[in-house]
MDTraj code that builds the backbone (N, CA, C; nanometers):
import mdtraj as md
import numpy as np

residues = "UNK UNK UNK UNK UNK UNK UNK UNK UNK UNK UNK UNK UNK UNK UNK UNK UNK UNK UNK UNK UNK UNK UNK UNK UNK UNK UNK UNK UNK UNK UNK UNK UNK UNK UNK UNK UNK UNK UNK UNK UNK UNK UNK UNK UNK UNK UNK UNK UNK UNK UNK UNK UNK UNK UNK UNK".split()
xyz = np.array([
    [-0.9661, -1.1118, 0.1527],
    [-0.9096, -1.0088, 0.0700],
    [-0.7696, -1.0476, 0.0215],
    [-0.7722, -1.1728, -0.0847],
    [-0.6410, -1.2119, -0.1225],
    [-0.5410, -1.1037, -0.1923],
    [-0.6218, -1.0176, -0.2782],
    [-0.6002, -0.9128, -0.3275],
    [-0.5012, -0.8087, -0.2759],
    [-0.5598, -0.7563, -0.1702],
    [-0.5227, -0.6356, -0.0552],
    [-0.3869, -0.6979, 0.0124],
    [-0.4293, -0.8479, 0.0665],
    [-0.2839, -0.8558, 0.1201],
    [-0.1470, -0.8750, 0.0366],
    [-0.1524, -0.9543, -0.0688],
    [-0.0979, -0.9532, -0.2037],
    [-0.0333, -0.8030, -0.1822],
    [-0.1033, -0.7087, -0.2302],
    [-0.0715, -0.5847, -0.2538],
    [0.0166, -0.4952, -0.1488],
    [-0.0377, -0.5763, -0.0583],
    [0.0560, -0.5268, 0.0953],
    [0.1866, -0.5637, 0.0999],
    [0.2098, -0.7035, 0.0640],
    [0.3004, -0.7879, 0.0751],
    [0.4401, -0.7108, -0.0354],
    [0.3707, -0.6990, -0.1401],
    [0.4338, -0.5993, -0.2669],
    [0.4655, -0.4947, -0.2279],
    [0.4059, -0.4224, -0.1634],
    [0.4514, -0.2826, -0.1243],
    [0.5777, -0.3176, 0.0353],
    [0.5631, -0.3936, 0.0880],
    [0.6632, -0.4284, 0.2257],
    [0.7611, -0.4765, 0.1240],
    [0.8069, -0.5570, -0.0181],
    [0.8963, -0.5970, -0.0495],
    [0.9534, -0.4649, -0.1058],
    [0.9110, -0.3665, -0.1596],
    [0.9172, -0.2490, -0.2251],
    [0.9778, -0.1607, -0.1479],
    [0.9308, -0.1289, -0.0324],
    [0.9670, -0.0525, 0.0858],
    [1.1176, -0.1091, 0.1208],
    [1.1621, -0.2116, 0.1627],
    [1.2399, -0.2748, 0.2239],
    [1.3466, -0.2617, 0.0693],
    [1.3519, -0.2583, -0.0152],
    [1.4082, -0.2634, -0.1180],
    [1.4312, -0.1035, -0.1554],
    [1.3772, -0.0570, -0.1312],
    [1.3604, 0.1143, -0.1367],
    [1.3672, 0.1711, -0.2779],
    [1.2702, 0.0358, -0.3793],
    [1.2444, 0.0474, -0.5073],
    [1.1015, 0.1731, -0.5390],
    [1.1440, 0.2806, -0.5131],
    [1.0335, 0.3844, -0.5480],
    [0.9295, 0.4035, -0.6486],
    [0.9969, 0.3294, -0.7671],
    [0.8826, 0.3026, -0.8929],
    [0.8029, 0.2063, -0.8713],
    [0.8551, 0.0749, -0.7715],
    [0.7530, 0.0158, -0.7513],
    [0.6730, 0.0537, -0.6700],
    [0.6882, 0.1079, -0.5631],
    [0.6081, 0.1406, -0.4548],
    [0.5072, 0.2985, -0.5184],
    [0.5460, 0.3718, -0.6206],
    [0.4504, 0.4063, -0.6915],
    [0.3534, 0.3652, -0.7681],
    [0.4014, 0.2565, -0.7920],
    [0.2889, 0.1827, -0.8903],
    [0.2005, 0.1329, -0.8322],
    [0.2291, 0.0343, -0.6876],
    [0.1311, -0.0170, -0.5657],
    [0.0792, 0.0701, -0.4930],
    [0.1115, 0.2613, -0.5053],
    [0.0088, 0.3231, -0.4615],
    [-0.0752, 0.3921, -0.5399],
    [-0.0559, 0.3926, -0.6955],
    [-0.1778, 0.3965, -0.7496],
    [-0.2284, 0.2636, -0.7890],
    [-0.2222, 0.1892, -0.7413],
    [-0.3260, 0.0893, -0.7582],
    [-0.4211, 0.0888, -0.6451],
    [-0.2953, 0.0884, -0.5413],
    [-0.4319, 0.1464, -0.4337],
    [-0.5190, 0.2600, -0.4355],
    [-0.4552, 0.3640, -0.4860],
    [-0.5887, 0.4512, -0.4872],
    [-0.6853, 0.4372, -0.5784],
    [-0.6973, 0.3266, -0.7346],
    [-0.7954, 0.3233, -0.7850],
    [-0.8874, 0.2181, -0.6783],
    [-0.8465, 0.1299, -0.6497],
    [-0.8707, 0.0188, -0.5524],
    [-0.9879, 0.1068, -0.4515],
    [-0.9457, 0.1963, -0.3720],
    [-1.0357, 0.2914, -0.2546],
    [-1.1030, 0.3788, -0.3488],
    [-1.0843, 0.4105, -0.4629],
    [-1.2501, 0.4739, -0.5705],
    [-1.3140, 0.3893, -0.5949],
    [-1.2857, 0.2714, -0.6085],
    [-1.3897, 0.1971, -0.6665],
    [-1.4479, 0.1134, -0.5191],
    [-1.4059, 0.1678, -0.4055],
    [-1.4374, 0.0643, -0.2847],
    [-1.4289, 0.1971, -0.1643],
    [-1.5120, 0.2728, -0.2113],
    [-1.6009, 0.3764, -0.0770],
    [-1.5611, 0.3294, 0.0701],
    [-1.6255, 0.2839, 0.0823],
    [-1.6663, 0.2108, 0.1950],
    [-1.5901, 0.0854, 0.2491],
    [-1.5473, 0.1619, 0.3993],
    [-1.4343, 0.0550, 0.4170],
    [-1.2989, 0.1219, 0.5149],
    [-1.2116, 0.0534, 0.5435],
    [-1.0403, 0.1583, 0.5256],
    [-0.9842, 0.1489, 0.4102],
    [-0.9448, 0.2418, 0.3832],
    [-0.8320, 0.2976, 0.2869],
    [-0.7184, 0.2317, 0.2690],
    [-0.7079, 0.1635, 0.2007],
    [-0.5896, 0.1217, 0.1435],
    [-0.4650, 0.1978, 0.1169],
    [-0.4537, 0.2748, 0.0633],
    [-0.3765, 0.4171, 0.0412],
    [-0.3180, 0.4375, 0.2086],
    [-0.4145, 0.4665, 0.2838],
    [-0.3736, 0.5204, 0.3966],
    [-0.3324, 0.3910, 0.5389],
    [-0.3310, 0.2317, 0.4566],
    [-0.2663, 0.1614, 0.5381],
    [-0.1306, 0.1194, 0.5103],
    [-0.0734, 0.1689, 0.3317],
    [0.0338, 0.1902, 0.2972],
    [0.1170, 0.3124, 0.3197],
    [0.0486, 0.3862, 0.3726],
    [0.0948, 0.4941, 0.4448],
    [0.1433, 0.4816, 0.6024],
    [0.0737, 0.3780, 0.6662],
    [0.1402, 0.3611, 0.7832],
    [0.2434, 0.2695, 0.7651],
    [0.2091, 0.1813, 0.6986],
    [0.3750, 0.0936, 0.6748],
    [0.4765, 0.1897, 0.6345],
    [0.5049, 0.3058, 0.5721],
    [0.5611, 0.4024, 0.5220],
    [0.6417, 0.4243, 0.6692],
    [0.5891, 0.4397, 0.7611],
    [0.6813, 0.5517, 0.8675],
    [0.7049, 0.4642, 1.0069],
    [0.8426, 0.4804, 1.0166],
    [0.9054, 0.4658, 1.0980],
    [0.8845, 0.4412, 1.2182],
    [0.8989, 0.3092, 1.2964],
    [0.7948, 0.2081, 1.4095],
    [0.8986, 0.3761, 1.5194],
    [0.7814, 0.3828, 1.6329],
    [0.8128, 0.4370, 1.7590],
    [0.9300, 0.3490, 1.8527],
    [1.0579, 0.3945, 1.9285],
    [1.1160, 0.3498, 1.9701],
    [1.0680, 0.2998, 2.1413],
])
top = md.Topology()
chain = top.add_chain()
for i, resn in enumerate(residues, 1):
    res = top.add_residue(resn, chain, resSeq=i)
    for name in ("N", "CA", "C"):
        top.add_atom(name, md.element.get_by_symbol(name[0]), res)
traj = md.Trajectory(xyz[None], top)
């Protein structure tokens, strides 16, 4: 899934940069990405765990 991690990688540079337009744009891509791909995990919702704050 060169794709997905690509996209991961984009969204961790995004995050860390705390560039919000980009990291909007890499989450609607992910959510067309999980309509057109049912079946599976969610993409959407593994950029959502990178989103929040590691447990101390």
């Amino acid at each position: 899934m060169p794709f997905v991690n690509k996209l991961i990688a984009e969204y961790l540079t995004a995050l860390r940069a705390r560039d919000a337009l980009d990291m909007a744009r890499i989450e609607a891509i992910a959510a067309d990405y999980d309509a057109y791909n049912p079946d599976g995990p969610r993409l959407l919702d593994q950029l959502a765990d990178l989103n929040q704050p590691a447990a101390a």
